[in-house]
C-alpha positions as CSV (number, residue, x, y, z in Angstrom):
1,X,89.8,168.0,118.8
2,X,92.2,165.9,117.6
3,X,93.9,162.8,118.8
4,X,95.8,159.8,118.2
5,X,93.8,156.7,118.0
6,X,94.2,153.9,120.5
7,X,94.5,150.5,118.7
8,X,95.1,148.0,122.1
9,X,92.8,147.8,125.0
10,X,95.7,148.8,127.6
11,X,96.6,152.0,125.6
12,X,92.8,152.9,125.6
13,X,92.1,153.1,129.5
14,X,88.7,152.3,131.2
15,X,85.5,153.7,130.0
16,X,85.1,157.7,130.3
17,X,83.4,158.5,134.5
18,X,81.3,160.9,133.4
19,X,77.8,161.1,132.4
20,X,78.2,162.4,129.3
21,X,80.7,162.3,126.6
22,X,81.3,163.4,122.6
23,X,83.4,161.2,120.6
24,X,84.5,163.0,117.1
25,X,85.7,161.0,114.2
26,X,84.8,159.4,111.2
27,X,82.7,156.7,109.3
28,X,83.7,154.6,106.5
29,X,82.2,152.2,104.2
30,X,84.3,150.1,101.9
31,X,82.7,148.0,99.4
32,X,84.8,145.2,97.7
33,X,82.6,143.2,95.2
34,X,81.0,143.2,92.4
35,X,81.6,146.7,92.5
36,X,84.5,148.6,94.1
37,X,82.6,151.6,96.6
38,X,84.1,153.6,99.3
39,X,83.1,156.7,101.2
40,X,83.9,158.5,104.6
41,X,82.3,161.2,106.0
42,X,83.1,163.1,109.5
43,X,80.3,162.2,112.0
44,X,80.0,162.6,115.9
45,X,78.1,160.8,118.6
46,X,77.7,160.8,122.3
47,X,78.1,157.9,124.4
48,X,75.5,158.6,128.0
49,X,75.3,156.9,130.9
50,X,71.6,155.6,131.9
51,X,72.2,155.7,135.1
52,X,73.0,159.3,135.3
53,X,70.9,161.0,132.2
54,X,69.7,164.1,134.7
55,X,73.6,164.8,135.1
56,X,74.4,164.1,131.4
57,X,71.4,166.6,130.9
58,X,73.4,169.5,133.3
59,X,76.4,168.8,131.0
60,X,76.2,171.9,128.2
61,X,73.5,174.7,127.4
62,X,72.9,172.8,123.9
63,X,72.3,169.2,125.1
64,X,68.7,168.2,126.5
65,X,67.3,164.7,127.3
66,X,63.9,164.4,126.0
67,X,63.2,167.6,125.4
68,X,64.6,169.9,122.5
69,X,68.1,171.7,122.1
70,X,70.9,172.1,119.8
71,X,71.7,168.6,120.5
72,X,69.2,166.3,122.4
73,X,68.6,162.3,123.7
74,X,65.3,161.0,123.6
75,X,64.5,157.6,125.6
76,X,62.2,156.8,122.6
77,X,63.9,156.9,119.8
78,X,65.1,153.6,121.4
79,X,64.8,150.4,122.5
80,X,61.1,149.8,122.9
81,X,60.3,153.4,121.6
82,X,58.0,154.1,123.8
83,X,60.3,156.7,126.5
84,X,60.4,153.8,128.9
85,X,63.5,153.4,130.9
86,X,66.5,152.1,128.9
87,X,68.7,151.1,131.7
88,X,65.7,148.3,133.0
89,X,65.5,147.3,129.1
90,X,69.3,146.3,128.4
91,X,68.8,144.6,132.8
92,X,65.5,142.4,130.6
93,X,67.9,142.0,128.2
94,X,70.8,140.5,129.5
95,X,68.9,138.7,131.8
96,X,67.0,136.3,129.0
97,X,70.7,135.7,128.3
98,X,72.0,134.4,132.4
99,X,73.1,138.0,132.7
100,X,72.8,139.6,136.0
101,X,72.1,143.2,135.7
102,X,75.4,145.1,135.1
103,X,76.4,147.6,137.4
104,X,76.7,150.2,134.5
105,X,75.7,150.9,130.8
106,X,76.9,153.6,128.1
107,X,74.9,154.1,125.4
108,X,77.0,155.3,122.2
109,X,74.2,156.9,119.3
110,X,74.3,160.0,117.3
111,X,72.1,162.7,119.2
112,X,69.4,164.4,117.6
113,X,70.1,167.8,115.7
114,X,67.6,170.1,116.2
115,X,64.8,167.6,117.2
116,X,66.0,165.5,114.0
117,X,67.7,162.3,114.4
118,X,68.4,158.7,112.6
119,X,70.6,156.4,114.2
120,X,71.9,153.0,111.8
121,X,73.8,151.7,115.0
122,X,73.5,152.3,118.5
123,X,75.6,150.2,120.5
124,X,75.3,149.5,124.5
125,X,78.1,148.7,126.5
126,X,77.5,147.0,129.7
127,X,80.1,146.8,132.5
128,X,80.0,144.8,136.1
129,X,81.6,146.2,139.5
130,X,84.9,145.6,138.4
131,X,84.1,147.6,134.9
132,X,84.7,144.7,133.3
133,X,82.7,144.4,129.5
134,X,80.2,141.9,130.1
135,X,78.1,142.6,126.9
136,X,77.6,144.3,123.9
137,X,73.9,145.2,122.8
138,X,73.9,145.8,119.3
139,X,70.5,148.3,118.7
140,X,70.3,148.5,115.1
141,X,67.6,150.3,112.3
142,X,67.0,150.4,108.4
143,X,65.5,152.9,106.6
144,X,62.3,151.6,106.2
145,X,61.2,151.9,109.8
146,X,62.8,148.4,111.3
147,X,64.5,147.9,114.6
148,X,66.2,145.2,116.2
149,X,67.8,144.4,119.5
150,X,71.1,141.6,119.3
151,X,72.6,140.9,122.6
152,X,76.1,139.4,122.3
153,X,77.7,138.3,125.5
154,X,81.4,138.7,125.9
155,X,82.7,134.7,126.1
156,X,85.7,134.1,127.0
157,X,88.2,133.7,124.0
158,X,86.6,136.9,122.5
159,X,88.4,139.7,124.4
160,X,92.2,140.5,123.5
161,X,94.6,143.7,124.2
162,X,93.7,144.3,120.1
163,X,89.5,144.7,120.5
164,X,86.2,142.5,121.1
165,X,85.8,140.1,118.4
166,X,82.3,138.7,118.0
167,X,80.4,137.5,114.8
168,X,76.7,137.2,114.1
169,X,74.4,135.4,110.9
170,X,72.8,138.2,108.9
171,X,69.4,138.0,110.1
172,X,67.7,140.9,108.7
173,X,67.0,143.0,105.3
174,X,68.9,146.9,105.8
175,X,70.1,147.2,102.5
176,X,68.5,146.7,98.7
177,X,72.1,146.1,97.7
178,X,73.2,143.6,99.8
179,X,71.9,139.9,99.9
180,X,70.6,138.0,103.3
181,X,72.9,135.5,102.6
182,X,75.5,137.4,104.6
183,X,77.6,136.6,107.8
184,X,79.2,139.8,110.0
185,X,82.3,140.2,112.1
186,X,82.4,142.8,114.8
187,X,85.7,144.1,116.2
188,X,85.1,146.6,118.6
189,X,87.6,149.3,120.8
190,X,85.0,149.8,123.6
191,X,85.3,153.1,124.7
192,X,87.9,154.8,126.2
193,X,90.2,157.7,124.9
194,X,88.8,156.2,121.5
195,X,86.1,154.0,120.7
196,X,85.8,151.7,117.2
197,X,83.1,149.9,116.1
198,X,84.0,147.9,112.9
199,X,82.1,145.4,111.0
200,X,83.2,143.3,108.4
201,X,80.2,141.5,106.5
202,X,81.3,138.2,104.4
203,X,79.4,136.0,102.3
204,X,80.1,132.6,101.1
205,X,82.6,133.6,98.3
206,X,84.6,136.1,101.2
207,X,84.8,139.3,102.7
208,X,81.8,142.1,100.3
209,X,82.3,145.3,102.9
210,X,83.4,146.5,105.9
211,X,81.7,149.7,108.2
212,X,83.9,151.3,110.8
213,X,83.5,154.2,113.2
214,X,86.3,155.4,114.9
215,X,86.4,158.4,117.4
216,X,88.3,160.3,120.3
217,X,87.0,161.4,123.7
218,X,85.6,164.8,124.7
219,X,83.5,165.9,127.7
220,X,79.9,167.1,126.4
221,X,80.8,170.5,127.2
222,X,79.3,173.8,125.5
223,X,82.6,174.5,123.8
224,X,83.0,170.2,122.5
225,X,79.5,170.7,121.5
226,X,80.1,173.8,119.3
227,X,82.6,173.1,117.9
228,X,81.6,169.5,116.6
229,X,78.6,171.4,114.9
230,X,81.1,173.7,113.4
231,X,83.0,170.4,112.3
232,X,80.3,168.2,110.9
233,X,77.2,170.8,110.2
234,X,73.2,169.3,110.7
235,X,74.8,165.7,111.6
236,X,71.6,163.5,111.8
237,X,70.3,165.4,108.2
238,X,73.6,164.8,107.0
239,X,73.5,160.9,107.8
240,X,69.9,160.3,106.4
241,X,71.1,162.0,103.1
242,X,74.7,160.4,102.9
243,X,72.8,156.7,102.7
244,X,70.7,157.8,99.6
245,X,73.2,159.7,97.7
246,X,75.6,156.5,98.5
247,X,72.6,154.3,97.6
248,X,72.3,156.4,94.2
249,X,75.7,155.9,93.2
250,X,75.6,152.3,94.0
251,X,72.7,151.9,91.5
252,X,74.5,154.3,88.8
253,X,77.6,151.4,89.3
254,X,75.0,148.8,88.4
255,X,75.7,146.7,91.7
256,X,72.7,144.1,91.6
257,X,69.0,144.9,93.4
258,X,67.9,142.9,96.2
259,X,64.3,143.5,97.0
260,X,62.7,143.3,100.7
261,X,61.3,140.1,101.8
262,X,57.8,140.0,102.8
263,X,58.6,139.4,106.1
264,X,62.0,139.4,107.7
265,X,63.8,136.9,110.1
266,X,64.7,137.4,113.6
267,X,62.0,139.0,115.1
268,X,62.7,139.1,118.7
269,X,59.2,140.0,119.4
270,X,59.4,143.4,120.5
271,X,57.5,146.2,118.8
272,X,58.4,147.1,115.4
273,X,61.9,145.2,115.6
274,X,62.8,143.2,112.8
275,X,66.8,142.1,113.2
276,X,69.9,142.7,111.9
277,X,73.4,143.7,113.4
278,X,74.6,145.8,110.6
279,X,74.5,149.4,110.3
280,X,72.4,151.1,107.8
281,X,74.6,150.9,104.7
282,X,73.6,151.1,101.0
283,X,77.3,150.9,99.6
């Protein structure tokens, strides 16, 4: 399952046509200040169409939406939470922004594992008739129970052959070891043969970490989805426990304690959502 990454838009090609796909690769977090931390860890996720989650659901023996498998998608584990359609959430979306509804969304998340699941990041990509990217919909959660919606239009000025660049004000508490005085830059690789999601998260002294997923295209298929298993073992357990032990050695380096504020900024007034753009990280 291996293959070279794609590091220009041109090389990448258009988003997969198909319902369903599994994109293996890798997550790293690289602290730079006050304490050097880095970590990287094999990881998986699937990138759906919601227009087409009945087909995705036909893809493998081991992949079910809303109901249990090996690997599974549940509607409410995101946006609103409540199993409501997705696709007419990212149309609401968009169109509080001047968006018209897009003529196609992917949805890029870990699955669950055995009816367990966490996602830090979940990322929609939404296209118009011409598959053009007309926005990115940044879906992101903190260990405490907090979920936030950002919708970042693509302007003009922010697509190149190299990537999406977009930034965003940190706007929401994820991790005890990193202040709210924070600003992020996204680069992203939407997806293709590869996808990249990378985040670099600045303060006002310079760049303090950076978060990147990378990973290569594979039809959900009952082999992909085998041997990914075999590859990265109990995925969604494995990324719950990878922020504490990381958040464990962060302490043990001494790297200062920033507690939760009382109540956090950016509520966009859905249920239970809180704000920020930054995956979970504790590094």
């Amino acid at each position: 399952m291996k293959a070279r990454p794609s590091n220009c838009m041109h090389d990448n090609g258009p988003p997969p046509d198909l319902a369903a796909s599994l994109f293996m690769g890798s997550v790293m977090h690289h602290r730079m200040k006050p304490r050097e931390h880095r970590f990287s860890y094999k990881v998986f996720s699937v990138l759906l169409d919601l227009d087409r989650l009945e087909e995705a659901a036909q893809s493998s023996l081991f992949f079910s939406v809303n109901r249990f498998n090996l690997l599974s998608f549940h509607q409410k584990d995101h946006g609103p939470r409540d199993g409501s359609d997705l696709r007419l959430h990212v149309d609401r979306l968009l169109a509080k922004e001047g968006l018209e509804a897009p003529a196609r969304v992917l949805l890029l998340a870990y699955p669950r594992m055995l009816g367990y699941g966490f996602n830090p990041l979940s990322v929609y990509y939404a296209y118009d008739r011409s598959n053009q990217l007309i926005a990115l919909v940044y879906e992101v959660r903190n260990t405490f129970g907090g979920i936030h919606t950002y919708v970042a239009p693509v302007k003009a000025g922010q697509c190149s052959d190299a990537g999406i660049r977009q930034d965003q004000k940190k706007l929401f508490y994820v991790s005890p070891f990193v202040s709210m005085e924070q600003h992020y830059y996204f680069r992203m690789m939407p997806p293709g043969k590869t996808v990249r999601v990378r985040i670099l998260e600045k303060d006002c002294e310079g760049p303090l970490l950076s978060a990147t997923f990378s990973g290569t295209q594979h039809p959900l298929s009952n082999g992909s989805i085998l041997q990914a298993c075999l590859q990265v073992p109990l995925l969604t357990f494995k990324v719950i426990s990878a922020i504490h032990w990381e958040a464990f050695k962060i302490w043990r380096k001494r790297v200062p304690f920033h507690a939760r504020p009382a109540e956090d900024a950016g509520n966009d007034g859905l249920p239970g959502q809180t704000g920020s753009v930054l995956p979970v990280s504790n590094n």
